[in-house]
C-alpha positions in Angstrom: -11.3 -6.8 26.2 -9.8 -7.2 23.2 -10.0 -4.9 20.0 -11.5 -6.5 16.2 -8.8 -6.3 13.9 -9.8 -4.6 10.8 -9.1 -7.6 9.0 -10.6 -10.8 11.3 -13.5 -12.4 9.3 -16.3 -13.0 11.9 -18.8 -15.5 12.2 -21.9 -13.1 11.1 -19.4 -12.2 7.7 -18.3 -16.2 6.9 -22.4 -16.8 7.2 -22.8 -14.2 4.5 -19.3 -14.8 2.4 -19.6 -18.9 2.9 -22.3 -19.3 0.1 -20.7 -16.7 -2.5 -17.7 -18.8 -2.8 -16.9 -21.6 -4.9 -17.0 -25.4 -4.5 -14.4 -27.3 -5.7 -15.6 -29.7 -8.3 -13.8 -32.7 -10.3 -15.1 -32.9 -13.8 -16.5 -36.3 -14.6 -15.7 -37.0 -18.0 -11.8 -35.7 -17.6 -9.5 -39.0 -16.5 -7.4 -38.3 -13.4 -4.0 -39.6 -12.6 -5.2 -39.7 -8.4 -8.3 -41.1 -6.8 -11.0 -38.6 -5.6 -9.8 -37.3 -2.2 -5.9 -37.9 -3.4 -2.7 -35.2 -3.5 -2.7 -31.8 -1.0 -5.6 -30.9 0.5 -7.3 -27.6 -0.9 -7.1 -24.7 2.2 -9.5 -23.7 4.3 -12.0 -21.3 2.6 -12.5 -19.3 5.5 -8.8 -18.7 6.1 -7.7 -18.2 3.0 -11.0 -14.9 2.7 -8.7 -14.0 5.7 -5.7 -14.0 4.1 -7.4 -12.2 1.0 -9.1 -9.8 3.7 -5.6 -9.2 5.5 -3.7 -8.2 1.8 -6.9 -5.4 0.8 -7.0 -4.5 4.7 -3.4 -4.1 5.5 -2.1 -3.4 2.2 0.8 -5.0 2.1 1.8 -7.5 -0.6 1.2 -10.9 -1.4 4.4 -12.4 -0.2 4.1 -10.5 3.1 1.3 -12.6 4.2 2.0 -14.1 7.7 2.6 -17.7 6.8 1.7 -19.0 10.1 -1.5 -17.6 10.0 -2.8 -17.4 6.5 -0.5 -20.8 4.7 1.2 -19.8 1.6 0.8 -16.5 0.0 1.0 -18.0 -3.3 -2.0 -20.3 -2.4 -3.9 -17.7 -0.7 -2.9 -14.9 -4.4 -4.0 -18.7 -6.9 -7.6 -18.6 -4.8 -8.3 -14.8 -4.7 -7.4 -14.7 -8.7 -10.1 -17.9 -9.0 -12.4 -16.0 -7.2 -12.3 -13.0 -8.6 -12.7 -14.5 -12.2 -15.8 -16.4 -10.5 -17.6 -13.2 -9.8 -17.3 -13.8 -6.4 -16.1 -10.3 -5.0 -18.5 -8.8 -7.6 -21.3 -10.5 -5.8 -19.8 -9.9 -2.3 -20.2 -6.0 -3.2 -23.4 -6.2 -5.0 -24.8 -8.2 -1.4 -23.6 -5.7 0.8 -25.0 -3.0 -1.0 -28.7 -4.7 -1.4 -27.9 -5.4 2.9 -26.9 -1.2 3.0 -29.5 -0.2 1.1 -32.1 -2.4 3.2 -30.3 -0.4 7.1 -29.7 3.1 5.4 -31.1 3.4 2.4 -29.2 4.3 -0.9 -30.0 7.3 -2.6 -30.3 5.5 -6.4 -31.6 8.5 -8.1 -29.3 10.7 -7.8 -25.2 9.5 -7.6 -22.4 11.4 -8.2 -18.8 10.6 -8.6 -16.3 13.2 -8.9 -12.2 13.1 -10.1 -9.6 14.5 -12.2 -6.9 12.9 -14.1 -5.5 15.1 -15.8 -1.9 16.9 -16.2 -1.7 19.8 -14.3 -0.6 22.5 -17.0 1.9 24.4 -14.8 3.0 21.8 -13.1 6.2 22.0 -14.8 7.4 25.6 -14.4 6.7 25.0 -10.7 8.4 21.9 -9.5 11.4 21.9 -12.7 12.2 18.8 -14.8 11.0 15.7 -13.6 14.2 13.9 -12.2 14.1 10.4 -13.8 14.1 12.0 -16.9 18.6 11.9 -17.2 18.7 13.3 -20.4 21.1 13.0 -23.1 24.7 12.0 -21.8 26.2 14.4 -23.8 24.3 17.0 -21.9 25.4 16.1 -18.7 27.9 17.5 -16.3 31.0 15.1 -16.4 31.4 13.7 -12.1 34.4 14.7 -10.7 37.6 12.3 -11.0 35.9 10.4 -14.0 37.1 10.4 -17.5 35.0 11.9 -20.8 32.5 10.0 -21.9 33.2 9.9 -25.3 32.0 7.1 -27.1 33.5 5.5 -30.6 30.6 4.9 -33.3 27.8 7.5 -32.8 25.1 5.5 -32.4 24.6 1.5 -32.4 23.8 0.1 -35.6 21.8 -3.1 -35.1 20.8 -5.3 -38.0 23.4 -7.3 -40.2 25.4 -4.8 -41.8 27.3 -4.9 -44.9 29.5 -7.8 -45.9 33.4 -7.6 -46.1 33.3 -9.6 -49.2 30.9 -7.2 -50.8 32.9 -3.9 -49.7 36.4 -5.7 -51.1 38.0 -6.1 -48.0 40.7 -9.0 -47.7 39.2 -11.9 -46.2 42.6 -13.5 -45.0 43.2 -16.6 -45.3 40.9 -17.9 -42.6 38.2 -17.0 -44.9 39.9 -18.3 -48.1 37.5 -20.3 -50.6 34.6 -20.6 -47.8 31.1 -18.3 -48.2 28.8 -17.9 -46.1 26.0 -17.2 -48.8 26.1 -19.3 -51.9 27.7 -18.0 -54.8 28.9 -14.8 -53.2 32.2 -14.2 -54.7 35.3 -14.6 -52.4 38.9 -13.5 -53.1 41.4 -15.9 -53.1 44.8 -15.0 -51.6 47.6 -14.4 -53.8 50.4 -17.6 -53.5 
């Protein structure tokens, strides 16, 4: 005897999924380039709420679908966003609860939900600086058999900065009687 795998989609679930989800449809007013029927074939509905059941199940990512099985992870990720922006797993959930509620009974009177977010205030004297925060480079200890970091300009300046025409630099004579701007003055070299 074999075990269920968390993740198999019986036949009692795809009889209780199988209406929730979303026909195809081709809009009749909208001109197609293909007849009806035409291009690759949508996937499987059941086996791509497989694949969808596998990635929330298993919790591994998209890409590491199992091809073989499931088809492409891509196609399987495009159907699960569709769905999800149908309502579908929204209605999934609010199903299963009616169906739990109906064996066990749900207690709707009184719920609780309980959880903290916040930062813990001593947090920091207990575990030290939080190591992806480097620093300054200044600050840092130099690593052995490297030279000083020491760097030329302080900071970057970004942003145009001033022109050499304006500060009464020579231009040379590459930049003789051309301007960028119109009418800025240029300097002429001397014959």
């Amino acid at each position: 005897m074999s075990a269920i795998r968390s993740w198999t989609v019986s036949d009692e679930l795809w009889a209780e999924v199988e209406p929730v989800i979303p026909k195809p449809k081709r809009e009749k007013n909208r001109q197609y380039r293909r007849k009806p029927g035409g291009g690759r074939k949508p996937l499987d509905p059941r086996r791509v709420f497989e694949g969808i059941v596998y990635v929330l199940r298993t919790g591994c990512q998209w890409k590491a679908l199992p091809e073989e099985r499931f088809g492409s992870a891509s196609s399987i990720h495009k159907y699960f966003r569709l769905w999800a922006a149908a309502g579908v797993f929204a209605r999934l959930w609010r199903k299963g609860l009616a169906e739990y509620d109906d064996l066990e009974g749900i207690a709707w009177r009184w719920q609780s939900l309980d959880g903290g977010m916040v930062k813990a205030p001593l947090a920091q004297e207990a575990v030290g600086p939080n190591p992806t925060d480097r620093g300054e480079k200044r600050k840092q200890a130099q690593p052995a058999r490297r030279r000083a970091w020491n760097p030329s300009v302080d900071s970057r300046q970004r942003g145009p900065g001033p022109r050499r025409e304006a500060s009464g630099a020579d231009t040379g004579p590459a930049r003789a009687g051309t301007s960028a701007d119109a009418g800025a003055p240029v300097r002429k070299p001397l014959p």
